[in-house]
C-alpha positions as CSV (number, residue, x, y, z in Angstrom):
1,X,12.3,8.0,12.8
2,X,11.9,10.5,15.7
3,X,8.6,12.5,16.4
4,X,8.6,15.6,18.3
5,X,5.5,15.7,20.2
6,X,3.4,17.6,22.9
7,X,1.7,14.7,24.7
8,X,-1.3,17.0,26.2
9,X,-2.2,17.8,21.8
10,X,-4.4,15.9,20.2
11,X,-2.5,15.7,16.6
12,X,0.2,14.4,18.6
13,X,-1.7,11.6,20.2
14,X,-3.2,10.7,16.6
15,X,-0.4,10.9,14.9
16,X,1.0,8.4,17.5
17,X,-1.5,5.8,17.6
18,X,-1.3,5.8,13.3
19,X,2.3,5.1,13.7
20,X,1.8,2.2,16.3
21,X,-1.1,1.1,13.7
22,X,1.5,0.8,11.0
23,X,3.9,-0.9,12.9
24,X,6.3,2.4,12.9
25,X,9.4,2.1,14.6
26,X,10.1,5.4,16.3
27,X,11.4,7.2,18.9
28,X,9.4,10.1,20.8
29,X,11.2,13.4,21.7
30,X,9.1,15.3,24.4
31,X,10.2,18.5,22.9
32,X,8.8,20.5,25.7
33,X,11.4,19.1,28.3
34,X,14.0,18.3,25.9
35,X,14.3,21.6,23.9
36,X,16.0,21.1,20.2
37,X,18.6,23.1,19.6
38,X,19.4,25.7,17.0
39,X,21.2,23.3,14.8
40,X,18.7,21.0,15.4
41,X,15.8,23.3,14.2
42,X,17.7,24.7,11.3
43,X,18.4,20.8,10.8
44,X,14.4,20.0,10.7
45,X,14.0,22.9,9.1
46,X,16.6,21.7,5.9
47,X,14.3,18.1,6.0
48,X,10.9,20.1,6.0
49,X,11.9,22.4,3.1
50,X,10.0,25.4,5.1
51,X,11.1,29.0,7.2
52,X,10.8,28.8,11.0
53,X,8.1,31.4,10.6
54,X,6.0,28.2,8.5
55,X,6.3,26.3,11.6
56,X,5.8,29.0,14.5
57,X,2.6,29.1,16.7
58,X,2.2,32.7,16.4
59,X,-1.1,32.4,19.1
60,X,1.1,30.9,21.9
61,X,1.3,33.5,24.8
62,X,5.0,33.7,23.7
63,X,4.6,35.2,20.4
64,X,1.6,37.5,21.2
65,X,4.5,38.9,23.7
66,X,7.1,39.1,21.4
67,X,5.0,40.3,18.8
68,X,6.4,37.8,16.1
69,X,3.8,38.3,13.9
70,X,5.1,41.6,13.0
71,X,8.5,40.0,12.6
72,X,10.0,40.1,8.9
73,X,10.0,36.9,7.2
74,X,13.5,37.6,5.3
75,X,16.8,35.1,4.8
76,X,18.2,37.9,7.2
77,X,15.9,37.3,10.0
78,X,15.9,33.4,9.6
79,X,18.5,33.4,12.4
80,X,15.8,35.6,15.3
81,X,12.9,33.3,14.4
82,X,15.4,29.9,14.7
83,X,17.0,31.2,18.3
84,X,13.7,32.3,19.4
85,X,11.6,28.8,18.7
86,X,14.7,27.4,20.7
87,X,14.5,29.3,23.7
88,X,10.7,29.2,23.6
89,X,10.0,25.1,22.2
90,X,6.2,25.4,22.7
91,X,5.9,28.0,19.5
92,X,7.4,25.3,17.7
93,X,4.5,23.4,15.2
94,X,3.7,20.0,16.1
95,X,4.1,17.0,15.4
96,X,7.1,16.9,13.8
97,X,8.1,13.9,12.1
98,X,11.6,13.2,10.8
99,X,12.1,9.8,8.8
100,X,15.3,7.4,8.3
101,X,15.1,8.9,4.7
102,X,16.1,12.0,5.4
103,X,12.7,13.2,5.2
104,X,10.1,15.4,7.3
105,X,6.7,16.2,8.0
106,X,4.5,18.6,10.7
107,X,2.0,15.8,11.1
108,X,-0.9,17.1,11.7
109,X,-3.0,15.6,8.8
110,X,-3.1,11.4,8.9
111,X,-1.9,11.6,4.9
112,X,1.5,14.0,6.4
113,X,2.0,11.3,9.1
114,X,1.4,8.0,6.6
115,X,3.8,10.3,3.9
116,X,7.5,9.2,6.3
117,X,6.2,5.9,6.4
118,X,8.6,3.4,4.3
């Protein structure tokens, strides 16, 4: 399983040290220095069953400046929301969790993480 993670947030952290108390084998993606792609997102996005709007920080200084919480939340404008939480990784929801199973969780509640676990 990889987790995408912001190590300076605290759901992170805890998310983390509940994996390494189940005995999780994982790998870590610092999202914030290694920004996911489009495909990738609209990939996470396909595991998570949500729209990038249900995993976009709408208070980060980047969406205030963009204004996308004005945006429309159509199929149409699935693309603007994906390329924007590319080019701007830190409006991205975290932790994100994807499992071996094809699975994925934001895991940001100890049941979400414990939920990928086999």
């Amino acid at each position: 399983m990889e987790i995408w993670i912001n190590p300076a947030c605290s759901k992170c952290r805890s998310a983390l040290t509940l994996l390494d108390a189940e005995g999780a084998n994982y790998t870590i993606r610092y999202y914030l220095e290694e920004p996911p792609s489009v495909q990738e997102i609209e990939d996470a996005l396909d595991r998570l069953k949500l729209e990038p709007w249900d995993i976009t920080r709408l208070g980060e200084p980047p969406a205030v400046d963009l204004d996308m919480a004005s945006w429309p939340r159509e199929q149409a404008d699935r693309a603007r929301w994906i390329e924007t939480l590319a080019a701007h990784p830190s409006l991205i929801q975290r932790p994100i969790i994807t499992a071996d199973d094809g699975t994925a969780v934001v895991g940001r509640s100890p049941e979400a993480v414990r939920s990928v676990l086999p």
